[in-house]
C-alpha positions, 0 to 999 in steps of 0.5 A: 162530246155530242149527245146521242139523239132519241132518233139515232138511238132508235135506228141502232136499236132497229140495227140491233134487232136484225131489222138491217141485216135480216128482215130488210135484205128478206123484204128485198130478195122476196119482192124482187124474186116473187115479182120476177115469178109473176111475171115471167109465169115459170109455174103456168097459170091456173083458172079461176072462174073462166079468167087465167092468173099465175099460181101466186101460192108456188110463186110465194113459196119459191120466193120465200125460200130463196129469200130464206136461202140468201139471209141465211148467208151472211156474205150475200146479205153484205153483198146485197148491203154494200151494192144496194146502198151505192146504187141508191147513191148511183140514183140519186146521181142520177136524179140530181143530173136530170134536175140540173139539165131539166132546169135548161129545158121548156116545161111540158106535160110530160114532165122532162125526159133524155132523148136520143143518144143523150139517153143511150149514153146515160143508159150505158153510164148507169149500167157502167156504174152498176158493175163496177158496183158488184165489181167492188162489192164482191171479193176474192179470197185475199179480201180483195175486190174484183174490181181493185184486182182488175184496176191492178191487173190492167195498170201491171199489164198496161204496158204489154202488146197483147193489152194494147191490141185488145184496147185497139180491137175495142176502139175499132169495134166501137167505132165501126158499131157506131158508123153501121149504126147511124148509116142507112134508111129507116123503116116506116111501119105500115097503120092499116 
């Protein structure tokens, strides 16, 4: 039997403590609410010495209740658990992808960056990525994911007209997206 390291036992004791289940997804949620708060500025501005900035004090609060609302449902904190730990596996994908194809391209001063339609379909690789992630992290009743109930769904139905037509409709629309989308001069913008 492999002995426990003092590390590991730190870790489940963070575990233990809440750290994981109650304090991290809280730290979350706040963030990511008071930020959006702060920058959409939903509750005005207030003046302050001639100069305008968002009301930081109703920002907090509402993001602090939110943040309240959602550990106190454990099933959001699952939710945010599971789909947050695949995303981080989804970027570092990511990441080890761009590594990989940086490595064949000239070094510059601003670093490796996608272009075109490489970054296009890496953008909608990752968006694709990020709803099967909540697909498979939210579940129905029978404890079923969305996204196995959908997979089922589709291979069950695979062989009927009405799922055939919607896959040809899909393919036309994609195809006459991508024709349109090419096609016809660009504007140049006029600099006075």
């Amino acid at each position: 039997m492999v002995e426990q390291s003092v590390f590991r036992g730190t870790i489940d004791f963070l575990g233990k403590l809440g750290i994981y289940d109650v304090i991290l997804p809280f730290l979350l949620v706040f963030t990511i609410v008071f930020a959006i708060l702060e920058k959409t500025k939903i509750f005005g501005m207030e003046e302050i010495e001639g100069k305008k900035y968002p009301r930081k004090n109703l920002d907090a609060m509402v993001a602090f209740v939110i943040a309240f609302f959602v550990i106190a449902s454990s099933k959001l904190v699952e939710l945010i658990t599971q789909v947050s730990s695949q995303v981080v596996i989804l970027l570092l994908l990511s990441i080890l992808f761009l590594m990989l194809v940086g490595s064949f391209h000239k070094e510059t001063e601003e670093g490796f960056f996608l272009s075109g339609g490489w970054n296009v379909t890496f953008m909608v690789i990752m968006f694709v990525g990020i709803i099967a992630i909540f697909l498979n992290a939210i579940k129905t009743e029978e404890e079923q994911s969305w996204l196995s109930f959908i997979m089922d769904f589709i291979s069950t139905k695979w062989n009927t007209d009405w799922v055939a037509s919607l896959i040809l409709i899909g393919v036309i629309i994609g195809f006459m997206a991508y024709v349109m989308g090419g096609s016809g001069p660009k504007k140049e913008k006029k600099t006075e």
